[in-house]
Backbone of each chain as ProteinMPNN parsed JSONL, in Angstrom:
{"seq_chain_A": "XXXXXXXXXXXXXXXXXXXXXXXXXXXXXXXXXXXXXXXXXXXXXXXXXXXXXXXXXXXXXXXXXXXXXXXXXXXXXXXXXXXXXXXXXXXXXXXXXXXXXXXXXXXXXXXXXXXXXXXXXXXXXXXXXXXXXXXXXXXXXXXX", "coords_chain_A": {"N_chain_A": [[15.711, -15.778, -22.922], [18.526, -15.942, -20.619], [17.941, -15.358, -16.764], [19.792, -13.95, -15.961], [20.395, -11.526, -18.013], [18.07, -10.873, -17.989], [17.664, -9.218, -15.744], [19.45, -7.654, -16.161], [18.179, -5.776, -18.354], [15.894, -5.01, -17.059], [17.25, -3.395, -15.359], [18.579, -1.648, -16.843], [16.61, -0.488, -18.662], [14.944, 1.076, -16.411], [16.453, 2.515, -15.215], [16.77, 4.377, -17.436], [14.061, 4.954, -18.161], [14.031, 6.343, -15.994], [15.285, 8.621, -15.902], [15.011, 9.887, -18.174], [11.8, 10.26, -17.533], [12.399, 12.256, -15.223], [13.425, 14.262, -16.489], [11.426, 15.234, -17.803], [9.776, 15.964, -16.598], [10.837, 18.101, -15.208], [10.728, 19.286, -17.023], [9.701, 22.815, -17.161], [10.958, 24.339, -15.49], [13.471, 23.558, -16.852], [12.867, 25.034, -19.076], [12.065, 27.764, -17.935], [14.906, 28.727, -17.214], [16.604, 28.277, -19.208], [15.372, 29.44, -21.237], [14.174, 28.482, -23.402], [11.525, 28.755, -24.489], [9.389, 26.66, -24.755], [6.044, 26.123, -25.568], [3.26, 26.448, -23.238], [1.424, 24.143, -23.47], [2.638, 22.253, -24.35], [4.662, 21.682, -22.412], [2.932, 20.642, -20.398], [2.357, 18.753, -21.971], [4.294, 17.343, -22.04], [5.185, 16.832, -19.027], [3.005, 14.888, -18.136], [3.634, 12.619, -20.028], [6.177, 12.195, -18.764], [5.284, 11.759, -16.331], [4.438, 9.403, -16.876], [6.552, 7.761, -17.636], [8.02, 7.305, -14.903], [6.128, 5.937, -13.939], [6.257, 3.55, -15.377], [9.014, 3.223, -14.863], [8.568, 2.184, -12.136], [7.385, 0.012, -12.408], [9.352, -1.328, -13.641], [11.349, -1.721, -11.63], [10.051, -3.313, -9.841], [9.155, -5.514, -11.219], [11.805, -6.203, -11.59], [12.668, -6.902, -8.639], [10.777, -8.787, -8.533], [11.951, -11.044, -9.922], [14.18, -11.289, -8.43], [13.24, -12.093, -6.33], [12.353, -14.55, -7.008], [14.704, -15.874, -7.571], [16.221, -16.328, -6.245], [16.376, -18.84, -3.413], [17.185, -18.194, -0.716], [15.943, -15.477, -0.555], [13.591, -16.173, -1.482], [12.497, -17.864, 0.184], [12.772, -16.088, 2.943], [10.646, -13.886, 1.97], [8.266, -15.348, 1.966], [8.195, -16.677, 4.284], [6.547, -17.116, 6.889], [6.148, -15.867, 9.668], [7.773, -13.053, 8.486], [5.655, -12.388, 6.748], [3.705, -11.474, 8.746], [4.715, -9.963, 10.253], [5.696, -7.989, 8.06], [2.404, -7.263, 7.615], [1.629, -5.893, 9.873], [3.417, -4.143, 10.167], [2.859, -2.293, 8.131], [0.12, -1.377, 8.874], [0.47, 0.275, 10.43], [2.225, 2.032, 9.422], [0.18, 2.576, 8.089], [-1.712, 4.639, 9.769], [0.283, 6.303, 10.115], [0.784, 7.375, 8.019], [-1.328, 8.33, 7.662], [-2.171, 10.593, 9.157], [-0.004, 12.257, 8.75], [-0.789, 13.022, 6.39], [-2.849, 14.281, 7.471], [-1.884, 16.534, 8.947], [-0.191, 17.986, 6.801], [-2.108, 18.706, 4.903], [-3.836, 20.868, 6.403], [-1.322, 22.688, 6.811], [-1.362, 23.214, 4.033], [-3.71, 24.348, 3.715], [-4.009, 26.411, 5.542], [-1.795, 27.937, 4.466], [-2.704, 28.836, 1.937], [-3.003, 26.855, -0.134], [-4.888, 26.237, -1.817], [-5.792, 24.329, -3.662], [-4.191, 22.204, -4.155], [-4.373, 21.178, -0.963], [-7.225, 20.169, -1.818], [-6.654, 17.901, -3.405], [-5.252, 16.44, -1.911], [-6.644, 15.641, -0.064], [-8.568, 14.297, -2.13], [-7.075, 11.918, -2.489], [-6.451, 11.107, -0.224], [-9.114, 10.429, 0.358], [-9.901, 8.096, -1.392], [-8.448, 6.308, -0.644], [-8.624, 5.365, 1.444], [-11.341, 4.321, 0.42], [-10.165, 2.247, -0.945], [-8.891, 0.559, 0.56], [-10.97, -0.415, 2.291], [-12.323, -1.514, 0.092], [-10.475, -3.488, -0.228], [-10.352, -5.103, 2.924], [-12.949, -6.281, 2.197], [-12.675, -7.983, 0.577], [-10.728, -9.954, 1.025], [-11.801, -10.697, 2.998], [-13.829, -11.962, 1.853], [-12.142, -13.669, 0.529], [-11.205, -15.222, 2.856]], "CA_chain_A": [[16.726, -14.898, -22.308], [18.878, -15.936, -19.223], [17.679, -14.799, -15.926], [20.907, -12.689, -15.957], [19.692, -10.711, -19.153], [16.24, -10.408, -17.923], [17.97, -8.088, -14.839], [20.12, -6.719, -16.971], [17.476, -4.737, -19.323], [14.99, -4.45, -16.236], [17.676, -1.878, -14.846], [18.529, -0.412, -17.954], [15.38, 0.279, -19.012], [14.162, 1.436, -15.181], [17.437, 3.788, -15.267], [16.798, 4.981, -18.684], [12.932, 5.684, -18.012], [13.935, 7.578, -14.522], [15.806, 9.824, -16.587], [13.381, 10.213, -19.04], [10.243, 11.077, -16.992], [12.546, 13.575, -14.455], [13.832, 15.051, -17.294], [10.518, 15.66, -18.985], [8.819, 16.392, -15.205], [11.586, 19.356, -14.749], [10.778, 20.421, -17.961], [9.033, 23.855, -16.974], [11.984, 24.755, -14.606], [14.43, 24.082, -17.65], [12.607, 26.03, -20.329], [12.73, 28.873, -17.406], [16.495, 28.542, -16.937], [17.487, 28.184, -20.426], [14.708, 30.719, -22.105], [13.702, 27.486, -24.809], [10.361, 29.051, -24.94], [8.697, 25.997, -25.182], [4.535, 26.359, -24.97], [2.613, 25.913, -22.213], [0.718, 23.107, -23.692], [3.806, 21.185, -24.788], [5.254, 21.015, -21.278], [1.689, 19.93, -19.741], [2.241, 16.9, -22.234], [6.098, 16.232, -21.378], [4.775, 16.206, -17.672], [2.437, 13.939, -18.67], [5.097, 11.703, -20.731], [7.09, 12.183, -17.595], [4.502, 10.881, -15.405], [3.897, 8.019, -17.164], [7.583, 7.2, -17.578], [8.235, 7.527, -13.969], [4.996, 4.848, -13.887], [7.269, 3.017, -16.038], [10.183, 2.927, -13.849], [8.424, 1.719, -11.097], [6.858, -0.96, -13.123], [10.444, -2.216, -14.122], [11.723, -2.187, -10.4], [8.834, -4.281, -9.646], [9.772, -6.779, -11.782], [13.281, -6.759, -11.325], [12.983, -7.404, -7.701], [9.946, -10.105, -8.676], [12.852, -11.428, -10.487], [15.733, -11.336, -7.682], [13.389, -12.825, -5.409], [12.349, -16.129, -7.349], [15.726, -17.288, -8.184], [17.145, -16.334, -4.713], [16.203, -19.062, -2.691], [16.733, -17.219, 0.481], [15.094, -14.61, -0.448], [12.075, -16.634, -1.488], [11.978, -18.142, 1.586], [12.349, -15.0, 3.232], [9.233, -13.923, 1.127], [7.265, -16.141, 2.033], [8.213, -16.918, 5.27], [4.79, -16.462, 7.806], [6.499, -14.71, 10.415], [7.672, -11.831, 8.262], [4.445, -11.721, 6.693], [3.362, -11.17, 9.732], [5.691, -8.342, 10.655], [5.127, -6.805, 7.045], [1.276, -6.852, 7.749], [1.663, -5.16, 11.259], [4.215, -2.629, 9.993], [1.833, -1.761, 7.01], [-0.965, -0.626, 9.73], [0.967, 1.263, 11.795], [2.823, 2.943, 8.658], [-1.079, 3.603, 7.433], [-2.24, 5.255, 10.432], [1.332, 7.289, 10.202], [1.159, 8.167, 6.773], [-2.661, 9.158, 7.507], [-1.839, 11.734, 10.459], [0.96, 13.268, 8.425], [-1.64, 13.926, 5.153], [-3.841, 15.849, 7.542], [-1.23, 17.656, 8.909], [0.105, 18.108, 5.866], [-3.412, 19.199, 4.312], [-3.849, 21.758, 7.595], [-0.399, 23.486, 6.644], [-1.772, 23.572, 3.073], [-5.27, 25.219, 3.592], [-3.448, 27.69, 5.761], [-1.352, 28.871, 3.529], [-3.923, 29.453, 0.88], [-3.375, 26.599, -1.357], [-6.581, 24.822, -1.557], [-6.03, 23.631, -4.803], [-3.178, 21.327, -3.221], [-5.462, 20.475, -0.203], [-8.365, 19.519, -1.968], [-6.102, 17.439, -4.335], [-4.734, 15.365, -0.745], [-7.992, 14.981, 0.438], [-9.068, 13.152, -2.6], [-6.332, 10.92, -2.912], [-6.832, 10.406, 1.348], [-10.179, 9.336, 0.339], [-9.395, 7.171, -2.552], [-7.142, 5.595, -0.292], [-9.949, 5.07, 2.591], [-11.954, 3.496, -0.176], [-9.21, 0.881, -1.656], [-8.569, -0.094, 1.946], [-12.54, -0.808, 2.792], [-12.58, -2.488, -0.9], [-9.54, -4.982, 0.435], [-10.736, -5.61, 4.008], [-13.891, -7.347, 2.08], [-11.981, -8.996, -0.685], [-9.693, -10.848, 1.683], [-12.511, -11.3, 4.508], [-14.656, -12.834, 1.284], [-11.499, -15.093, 0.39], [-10.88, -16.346, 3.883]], "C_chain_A": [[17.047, -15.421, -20.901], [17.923, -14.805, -18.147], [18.461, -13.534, -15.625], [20.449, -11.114, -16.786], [18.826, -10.361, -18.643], [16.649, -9.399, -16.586], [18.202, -7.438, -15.328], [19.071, -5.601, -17.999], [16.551, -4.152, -18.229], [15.841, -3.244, -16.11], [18.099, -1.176, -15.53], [18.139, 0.419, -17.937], [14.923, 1.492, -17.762], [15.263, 3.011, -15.282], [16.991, 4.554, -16.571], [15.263, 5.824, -18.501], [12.794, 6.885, -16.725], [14.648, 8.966, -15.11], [15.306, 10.791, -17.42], [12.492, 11.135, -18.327], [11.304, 12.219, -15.98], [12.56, 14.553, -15.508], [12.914, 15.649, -17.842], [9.501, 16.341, -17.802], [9.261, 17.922, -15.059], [11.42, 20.074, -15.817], [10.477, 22.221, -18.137], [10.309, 24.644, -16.147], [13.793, 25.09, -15.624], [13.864, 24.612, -18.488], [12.726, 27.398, -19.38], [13.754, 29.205, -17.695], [16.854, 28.403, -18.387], [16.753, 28.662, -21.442], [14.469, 30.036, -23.486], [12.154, 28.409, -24.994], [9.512, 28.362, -25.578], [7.097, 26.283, -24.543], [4.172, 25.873, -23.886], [1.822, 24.205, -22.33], [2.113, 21.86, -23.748], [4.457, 20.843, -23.489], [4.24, 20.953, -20.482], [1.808, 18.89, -20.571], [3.601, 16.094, -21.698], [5.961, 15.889, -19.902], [3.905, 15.214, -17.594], [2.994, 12.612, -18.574], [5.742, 11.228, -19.533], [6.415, 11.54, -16.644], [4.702, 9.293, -15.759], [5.689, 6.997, -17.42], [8.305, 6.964, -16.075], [7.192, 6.04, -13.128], [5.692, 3.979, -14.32], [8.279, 2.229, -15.297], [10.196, 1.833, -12.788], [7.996, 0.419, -11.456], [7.937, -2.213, -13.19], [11.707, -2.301, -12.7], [10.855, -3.494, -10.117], [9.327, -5.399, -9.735], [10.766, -7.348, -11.992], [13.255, -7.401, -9.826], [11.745, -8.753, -7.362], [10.988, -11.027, -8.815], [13.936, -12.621, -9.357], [14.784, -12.34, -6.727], [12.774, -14.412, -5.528], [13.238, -16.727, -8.185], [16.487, -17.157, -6.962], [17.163, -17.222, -3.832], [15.747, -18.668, -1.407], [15.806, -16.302, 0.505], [13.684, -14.902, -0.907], [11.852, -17.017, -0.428], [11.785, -17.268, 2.408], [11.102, -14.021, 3.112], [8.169, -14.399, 1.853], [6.848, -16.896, 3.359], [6.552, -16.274, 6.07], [5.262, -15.735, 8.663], [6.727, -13.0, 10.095], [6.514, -11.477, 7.683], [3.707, -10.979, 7.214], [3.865, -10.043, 10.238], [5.019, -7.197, 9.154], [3.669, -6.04, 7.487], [0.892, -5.97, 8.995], [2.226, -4.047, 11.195], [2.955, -1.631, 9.531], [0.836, -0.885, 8.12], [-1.117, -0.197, 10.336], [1.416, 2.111, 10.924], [1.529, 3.471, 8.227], [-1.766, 4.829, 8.405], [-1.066, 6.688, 10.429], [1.225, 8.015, 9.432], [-0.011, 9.344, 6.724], [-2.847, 10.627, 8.299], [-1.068, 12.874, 9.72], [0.127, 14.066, 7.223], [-2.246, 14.744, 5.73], [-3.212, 16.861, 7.829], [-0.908, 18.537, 7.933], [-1.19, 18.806, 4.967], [-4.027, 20.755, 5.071], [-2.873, 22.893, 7.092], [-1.021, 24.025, 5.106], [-2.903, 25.046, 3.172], [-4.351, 26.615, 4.283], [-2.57, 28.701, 5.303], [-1.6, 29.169, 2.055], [-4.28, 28.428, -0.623], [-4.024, 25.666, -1.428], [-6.792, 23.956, -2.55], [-5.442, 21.861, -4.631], [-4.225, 20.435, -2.248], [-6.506, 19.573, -1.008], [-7.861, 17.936, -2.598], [-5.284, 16.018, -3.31], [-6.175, 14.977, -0.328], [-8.42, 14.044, -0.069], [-8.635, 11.828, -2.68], [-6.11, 10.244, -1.474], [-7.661, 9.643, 0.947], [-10.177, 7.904, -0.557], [-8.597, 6.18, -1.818], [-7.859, 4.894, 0.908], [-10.602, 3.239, 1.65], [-11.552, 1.948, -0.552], [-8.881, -0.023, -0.642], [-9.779, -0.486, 2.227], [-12.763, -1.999, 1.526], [-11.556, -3.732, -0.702], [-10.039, -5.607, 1.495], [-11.654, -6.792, 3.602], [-13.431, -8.129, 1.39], [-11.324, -9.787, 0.225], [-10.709, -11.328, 2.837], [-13.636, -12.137, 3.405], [-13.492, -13.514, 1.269], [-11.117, -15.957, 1.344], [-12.325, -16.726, 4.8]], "O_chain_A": [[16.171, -15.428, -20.035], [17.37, -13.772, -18.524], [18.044, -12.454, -15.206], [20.256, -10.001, -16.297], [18.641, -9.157, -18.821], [15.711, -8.632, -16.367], [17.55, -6.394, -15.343], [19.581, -4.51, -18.253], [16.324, -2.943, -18.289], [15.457, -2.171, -16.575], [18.173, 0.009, -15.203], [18.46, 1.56, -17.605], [14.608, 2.633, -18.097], [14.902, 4.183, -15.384], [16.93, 5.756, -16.311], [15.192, 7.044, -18.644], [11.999, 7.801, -16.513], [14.469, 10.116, -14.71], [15.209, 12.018, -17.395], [12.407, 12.358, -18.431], [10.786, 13.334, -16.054], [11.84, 15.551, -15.488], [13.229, 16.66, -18.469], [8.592, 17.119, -18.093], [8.46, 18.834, -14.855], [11.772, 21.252, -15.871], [10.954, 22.845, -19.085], [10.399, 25.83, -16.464], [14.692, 25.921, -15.494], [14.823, 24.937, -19.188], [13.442, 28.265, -19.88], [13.801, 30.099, -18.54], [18.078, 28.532, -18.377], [17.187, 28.478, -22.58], [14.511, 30.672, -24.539], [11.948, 28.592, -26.194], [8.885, 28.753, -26.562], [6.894, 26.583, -23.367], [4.71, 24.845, -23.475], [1.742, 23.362, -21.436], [2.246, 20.808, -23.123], [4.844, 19.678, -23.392], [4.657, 21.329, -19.386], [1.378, 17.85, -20.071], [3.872, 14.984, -21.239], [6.48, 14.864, -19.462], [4.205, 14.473, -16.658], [2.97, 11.779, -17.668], [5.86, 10.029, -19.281], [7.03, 10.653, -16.053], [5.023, 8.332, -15.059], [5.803, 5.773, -17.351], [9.341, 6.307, -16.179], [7.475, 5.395, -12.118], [5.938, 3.237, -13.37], [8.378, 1.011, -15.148], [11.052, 0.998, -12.495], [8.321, -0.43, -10.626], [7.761, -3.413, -12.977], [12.784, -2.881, -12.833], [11.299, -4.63, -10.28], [9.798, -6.152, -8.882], [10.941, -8.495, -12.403], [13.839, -8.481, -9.742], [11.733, -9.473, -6.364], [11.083, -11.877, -7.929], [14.265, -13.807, -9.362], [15.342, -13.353, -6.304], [12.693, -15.243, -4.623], [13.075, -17.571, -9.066], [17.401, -17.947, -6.731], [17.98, -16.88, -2.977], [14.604, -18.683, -0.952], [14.941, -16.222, 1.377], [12.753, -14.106, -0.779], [10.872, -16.516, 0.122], [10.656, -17.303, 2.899], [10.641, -13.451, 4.1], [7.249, -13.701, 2.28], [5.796, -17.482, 3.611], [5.805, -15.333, 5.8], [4.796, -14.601, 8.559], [6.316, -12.039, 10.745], [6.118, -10.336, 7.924], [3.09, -10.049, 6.694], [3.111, -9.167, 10.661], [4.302, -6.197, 9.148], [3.544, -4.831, 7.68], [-0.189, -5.38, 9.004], [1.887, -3.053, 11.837], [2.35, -0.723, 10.1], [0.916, 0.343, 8.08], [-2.141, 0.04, 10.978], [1.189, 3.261, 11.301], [1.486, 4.671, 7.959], [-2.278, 5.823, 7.89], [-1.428, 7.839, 10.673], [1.423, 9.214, 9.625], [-0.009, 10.477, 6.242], [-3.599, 11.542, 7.963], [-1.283, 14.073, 9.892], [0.213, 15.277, 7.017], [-2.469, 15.84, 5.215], [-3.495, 17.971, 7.377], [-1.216, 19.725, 8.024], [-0.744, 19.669, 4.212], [-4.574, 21.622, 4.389], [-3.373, 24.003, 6.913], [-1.161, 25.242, 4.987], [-2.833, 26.224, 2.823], [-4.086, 27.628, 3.634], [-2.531, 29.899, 5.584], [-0.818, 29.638, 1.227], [-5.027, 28.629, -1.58], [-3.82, 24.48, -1.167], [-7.625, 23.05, -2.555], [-5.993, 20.786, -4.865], [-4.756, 19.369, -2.56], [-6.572, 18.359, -0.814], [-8.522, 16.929, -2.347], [-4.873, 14.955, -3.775], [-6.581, 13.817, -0.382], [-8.745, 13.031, 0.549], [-9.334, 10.831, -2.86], [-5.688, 9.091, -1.39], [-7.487, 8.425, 0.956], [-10.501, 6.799, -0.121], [-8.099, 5.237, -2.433], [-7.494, 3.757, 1.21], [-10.503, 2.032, 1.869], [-12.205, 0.906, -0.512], [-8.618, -1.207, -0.856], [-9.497, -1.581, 2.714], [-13.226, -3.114, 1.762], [-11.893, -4.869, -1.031], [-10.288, -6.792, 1.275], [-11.567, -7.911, 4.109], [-13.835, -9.276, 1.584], [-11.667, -10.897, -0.181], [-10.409, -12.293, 3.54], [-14.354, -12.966, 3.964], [-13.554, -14.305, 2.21], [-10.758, -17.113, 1.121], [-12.292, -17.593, 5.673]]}, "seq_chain_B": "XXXXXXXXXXXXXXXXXXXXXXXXXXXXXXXXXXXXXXXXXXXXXXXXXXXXXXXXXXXXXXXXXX", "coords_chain_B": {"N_chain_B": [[2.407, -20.148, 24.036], [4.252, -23.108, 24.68], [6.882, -25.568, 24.172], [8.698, -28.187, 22.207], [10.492, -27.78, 20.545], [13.604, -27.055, 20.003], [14.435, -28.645, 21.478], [13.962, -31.355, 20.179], [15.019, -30.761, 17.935], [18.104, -30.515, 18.603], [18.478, -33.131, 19.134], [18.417, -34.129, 17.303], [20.592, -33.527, 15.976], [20.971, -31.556, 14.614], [20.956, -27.994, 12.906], [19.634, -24.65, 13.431], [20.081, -23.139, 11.36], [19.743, -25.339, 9.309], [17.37, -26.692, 9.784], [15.621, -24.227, 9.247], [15.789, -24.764, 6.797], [14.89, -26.702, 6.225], [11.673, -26.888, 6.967], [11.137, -24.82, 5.048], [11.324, -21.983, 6.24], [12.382, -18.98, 7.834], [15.681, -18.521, 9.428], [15.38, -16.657, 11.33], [12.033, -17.714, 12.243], [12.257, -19.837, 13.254], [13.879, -19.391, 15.348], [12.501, -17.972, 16.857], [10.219, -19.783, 17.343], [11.586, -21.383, 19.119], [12.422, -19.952, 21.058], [9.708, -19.585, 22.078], [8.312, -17.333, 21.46], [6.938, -16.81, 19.598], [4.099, -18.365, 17.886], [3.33, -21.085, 15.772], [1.816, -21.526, 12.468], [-0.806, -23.358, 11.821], [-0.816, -24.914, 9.513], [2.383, -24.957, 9.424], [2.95, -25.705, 11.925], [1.915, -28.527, 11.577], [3.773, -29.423, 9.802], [6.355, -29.689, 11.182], [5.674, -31.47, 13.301], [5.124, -33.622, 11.831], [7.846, -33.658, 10.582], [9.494, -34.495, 12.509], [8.257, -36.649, 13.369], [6.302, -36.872, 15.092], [3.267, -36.178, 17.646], [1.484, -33.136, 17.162], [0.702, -32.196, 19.767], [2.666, -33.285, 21.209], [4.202, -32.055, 20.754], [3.964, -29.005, 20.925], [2.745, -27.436, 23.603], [-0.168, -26.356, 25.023], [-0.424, -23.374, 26.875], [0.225, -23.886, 30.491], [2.662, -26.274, 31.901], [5.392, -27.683, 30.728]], "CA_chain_B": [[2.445, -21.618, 23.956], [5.419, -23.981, 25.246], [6.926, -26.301, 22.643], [10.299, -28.732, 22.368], [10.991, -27.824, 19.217], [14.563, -27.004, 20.121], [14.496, -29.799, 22.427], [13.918, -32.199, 19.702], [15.987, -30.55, 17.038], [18.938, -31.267, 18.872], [18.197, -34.66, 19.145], [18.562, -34.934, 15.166], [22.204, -33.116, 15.496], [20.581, -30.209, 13.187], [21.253, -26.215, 13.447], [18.754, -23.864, 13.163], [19.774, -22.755, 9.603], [19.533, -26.259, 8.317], [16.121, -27.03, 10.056], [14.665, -23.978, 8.829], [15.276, -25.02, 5.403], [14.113, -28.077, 5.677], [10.876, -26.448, 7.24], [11.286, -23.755, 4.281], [11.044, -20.652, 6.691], [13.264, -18.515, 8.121], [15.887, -18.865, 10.645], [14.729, -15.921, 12.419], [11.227, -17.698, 12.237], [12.419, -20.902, 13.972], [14.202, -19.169, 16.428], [11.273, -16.845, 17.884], [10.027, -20.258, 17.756], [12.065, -21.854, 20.148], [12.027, -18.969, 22.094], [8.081, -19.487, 22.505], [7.97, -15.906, 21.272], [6.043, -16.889, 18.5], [3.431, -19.886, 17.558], [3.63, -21.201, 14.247], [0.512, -21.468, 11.832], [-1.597, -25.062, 11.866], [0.375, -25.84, 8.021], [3.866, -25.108, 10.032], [3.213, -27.149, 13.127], [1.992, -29.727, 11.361], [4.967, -29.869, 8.862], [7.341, -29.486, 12.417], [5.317, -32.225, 13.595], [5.675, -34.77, 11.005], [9.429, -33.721, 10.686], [9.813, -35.177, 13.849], [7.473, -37.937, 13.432], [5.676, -36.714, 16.471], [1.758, -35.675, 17.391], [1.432, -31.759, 17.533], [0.49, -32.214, 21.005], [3.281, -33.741, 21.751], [5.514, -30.957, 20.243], [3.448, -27.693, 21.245], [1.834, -27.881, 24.672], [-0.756, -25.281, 25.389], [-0.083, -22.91, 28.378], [1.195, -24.582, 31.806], [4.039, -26.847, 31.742], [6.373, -29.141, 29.694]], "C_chain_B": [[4.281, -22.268, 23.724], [5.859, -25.22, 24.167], [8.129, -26.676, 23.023], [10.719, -28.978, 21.253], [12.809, -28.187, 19.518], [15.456, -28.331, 20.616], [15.09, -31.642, 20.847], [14.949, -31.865, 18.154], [17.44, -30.755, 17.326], [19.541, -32.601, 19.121], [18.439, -35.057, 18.039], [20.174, -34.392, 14.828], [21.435, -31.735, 14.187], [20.884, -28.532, 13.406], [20.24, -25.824, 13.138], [18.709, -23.536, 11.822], [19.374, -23.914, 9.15], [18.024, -26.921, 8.754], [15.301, -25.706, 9.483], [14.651, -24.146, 7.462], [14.679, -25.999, 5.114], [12.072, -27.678, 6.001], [10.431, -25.171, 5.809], [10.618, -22.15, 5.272], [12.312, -20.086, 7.139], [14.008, -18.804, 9.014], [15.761, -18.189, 11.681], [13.162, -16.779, 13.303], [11.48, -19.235, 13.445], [12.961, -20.075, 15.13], [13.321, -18.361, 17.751], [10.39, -18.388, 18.403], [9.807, -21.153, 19.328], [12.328, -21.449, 21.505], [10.515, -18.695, 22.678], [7.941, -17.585, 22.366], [7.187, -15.876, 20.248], [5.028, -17.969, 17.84], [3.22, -19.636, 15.941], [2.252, -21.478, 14.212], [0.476, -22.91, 11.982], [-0.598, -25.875, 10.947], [1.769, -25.705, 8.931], [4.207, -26.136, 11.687], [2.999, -28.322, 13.0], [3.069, -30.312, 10.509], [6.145, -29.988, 9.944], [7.281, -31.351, 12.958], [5.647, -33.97, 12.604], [6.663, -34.796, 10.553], [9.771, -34.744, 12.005], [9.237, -36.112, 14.0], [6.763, -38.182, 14.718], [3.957, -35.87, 16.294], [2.164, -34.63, 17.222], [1.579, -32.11, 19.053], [1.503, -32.82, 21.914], [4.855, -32.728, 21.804], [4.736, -29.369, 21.461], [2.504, -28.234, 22.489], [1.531, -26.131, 25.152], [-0.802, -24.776, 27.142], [0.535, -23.45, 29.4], [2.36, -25.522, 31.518], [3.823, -27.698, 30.996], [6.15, -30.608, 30.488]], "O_chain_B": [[5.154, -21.953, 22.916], [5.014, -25.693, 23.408], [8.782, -26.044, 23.853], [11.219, -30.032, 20.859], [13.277, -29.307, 19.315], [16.553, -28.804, 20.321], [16.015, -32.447, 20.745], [15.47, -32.757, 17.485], [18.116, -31.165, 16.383], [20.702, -32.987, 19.258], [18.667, -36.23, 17.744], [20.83, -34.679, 13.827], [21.742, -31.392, 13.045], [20.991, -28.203, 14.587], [19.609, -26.606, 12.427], [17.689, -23.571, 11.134], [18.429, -23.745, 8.38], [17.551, -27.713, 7.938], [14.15, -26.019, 9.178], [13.668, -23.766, 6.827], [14.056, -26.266, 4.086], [11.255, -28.211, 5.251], [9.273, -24.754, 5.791], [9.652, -21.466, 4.935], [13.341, -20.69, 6.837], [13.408, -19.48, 9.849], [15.911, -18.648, 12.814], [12.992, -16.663, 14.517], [10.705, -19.424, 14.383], [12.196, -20.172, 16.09], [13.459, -18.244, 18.969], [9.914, -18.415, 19.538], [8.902, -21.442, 20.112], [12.432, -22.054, 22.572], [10.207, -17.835, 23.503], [7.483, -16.833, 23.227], [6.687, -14.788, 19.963], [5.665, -18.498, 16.929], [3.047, -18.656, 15.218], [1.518, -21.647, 15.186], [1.464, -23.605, 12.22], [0.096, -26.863, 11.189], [2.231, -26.838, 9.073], [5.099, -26.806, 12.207], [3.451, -29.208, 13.725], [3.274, -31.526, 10.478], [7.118, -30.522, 9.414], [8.189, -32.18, 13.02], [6.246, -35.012, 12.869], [6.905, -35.836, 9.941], [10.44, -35.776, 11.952], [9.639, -36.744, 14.978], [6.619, -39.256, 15.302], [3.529, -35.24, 15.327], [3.382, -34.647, 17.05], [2.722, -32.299, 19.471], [1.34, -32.901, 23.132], [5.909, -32.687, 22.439], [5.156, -29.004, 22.559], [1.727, -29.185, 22.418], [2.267, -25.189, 25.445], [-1.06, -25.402, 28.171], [1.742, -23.522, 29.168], [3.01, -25.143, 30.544], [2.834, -28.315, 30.604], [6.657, -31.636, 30.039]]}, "name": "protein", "num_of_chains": 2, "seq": "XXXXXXXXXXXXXXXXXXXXXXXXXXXXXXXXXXXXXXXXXXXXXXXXXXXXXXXXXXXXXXXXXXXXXXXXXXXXXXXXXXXXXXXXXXXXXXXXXXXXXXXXXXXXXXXXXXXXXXXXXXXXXXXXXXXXXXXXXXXXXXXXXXXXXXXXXXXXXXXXXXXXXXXXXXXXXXXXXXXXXXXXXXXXXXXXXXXXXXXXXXXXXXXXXX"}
């Protein structure tokens, strides 16, 4: 398949699965609104479905813009360039400390307004996120 | 760190876009260069360097003057 083709279905597909998983995410909001009276269980699997098509999506961005940027020239060089590396990697650790400030806030507003289920549910995915960052630092300080 | 990159790229008649492709980086990345706003990695000064058919040390001069 041309390189052309091989965009061409990435954004299809990526459009077709974003439609998909919202559609199957909002499901609980349209069986409200339109009184389908579908089970509880059945729209805990279409959210599900919906998750994982939404996983999907992102999957087939990915690889579309893998795509765009090894036949681009420029934009491989761009890529790959050391300077922006360098910028990326500097943003990145200023956007982590940003993103990290706003979860506690964000976790703070939670607890106080009673929903701890929420909170606890940021916390883990803070820590999880602690962890994956401590498990890189050594992976890259063993490969260099 | 002080450097005649620019110095010596004009000397070849070249522009910035067409030296950083031949360098394969950016032309932002050459230009922070030349601006000593930025020092290139060991692999990029030595590929600068043997563009020019010159030492490092003769290109990049650490701290005090040209």
């Amino acid at each position: 398949m041309s390189v052309k083709g091989k965009k061409r279905v990435f954004v299809i597909l990526a459009i077709m699965l974003y439609c998909i998983g919202l559609l199957l995410l909002l499901s609980r909001q349209i069986n409200r609104i339109a009184e389908l009276e579908i089970s509880n269980t059945a729209i805990t699997w279409m959210g599900i479905v919906g998750i994982i098509c939404t996983l999907l999506t992102m999957v087939c961005v990915i690889r579309l813009l893998t795509i765009m940027v090894q036949t681009n020239v420029e934009l491989n060089i761009s890529e790959q360039d050391e300077r922006n590396m360098m910028i990326r990697g500097k943003a990145a650790e200023y956007t982590l400390t940003i993103l990290s400030i706003l979860m506690l806030m964000l976790e703070g507003v939670l607890i106080v307004m009673g929903q701890s289920v929420a909170a606890f549910l940021i916390a883990i995915t803070f820590m999880l996120g602690i962890i994956a960052q401590m498990f890189l630092i050594r992976h890259f300080d063993k490969m260099n | 760190m002080k450097n005649k990159v620019e110095e010596l790229r004009k000397e070849k008649n070249l522009s910035q876009e067409e030296f950083s492709n031949y360098m394969k980086v950016s032309r932002q990345t050459i230009i922070s260069i030349e601006k000593e706003r930025y020092n290139p990695s060991l692999d990029l000064a030595f590929r600068i360097a043997d563009f020019f058919q010159r030492r490092i040390e003769d290109i990049f001069i650490r701290g005090g003057e040209r």
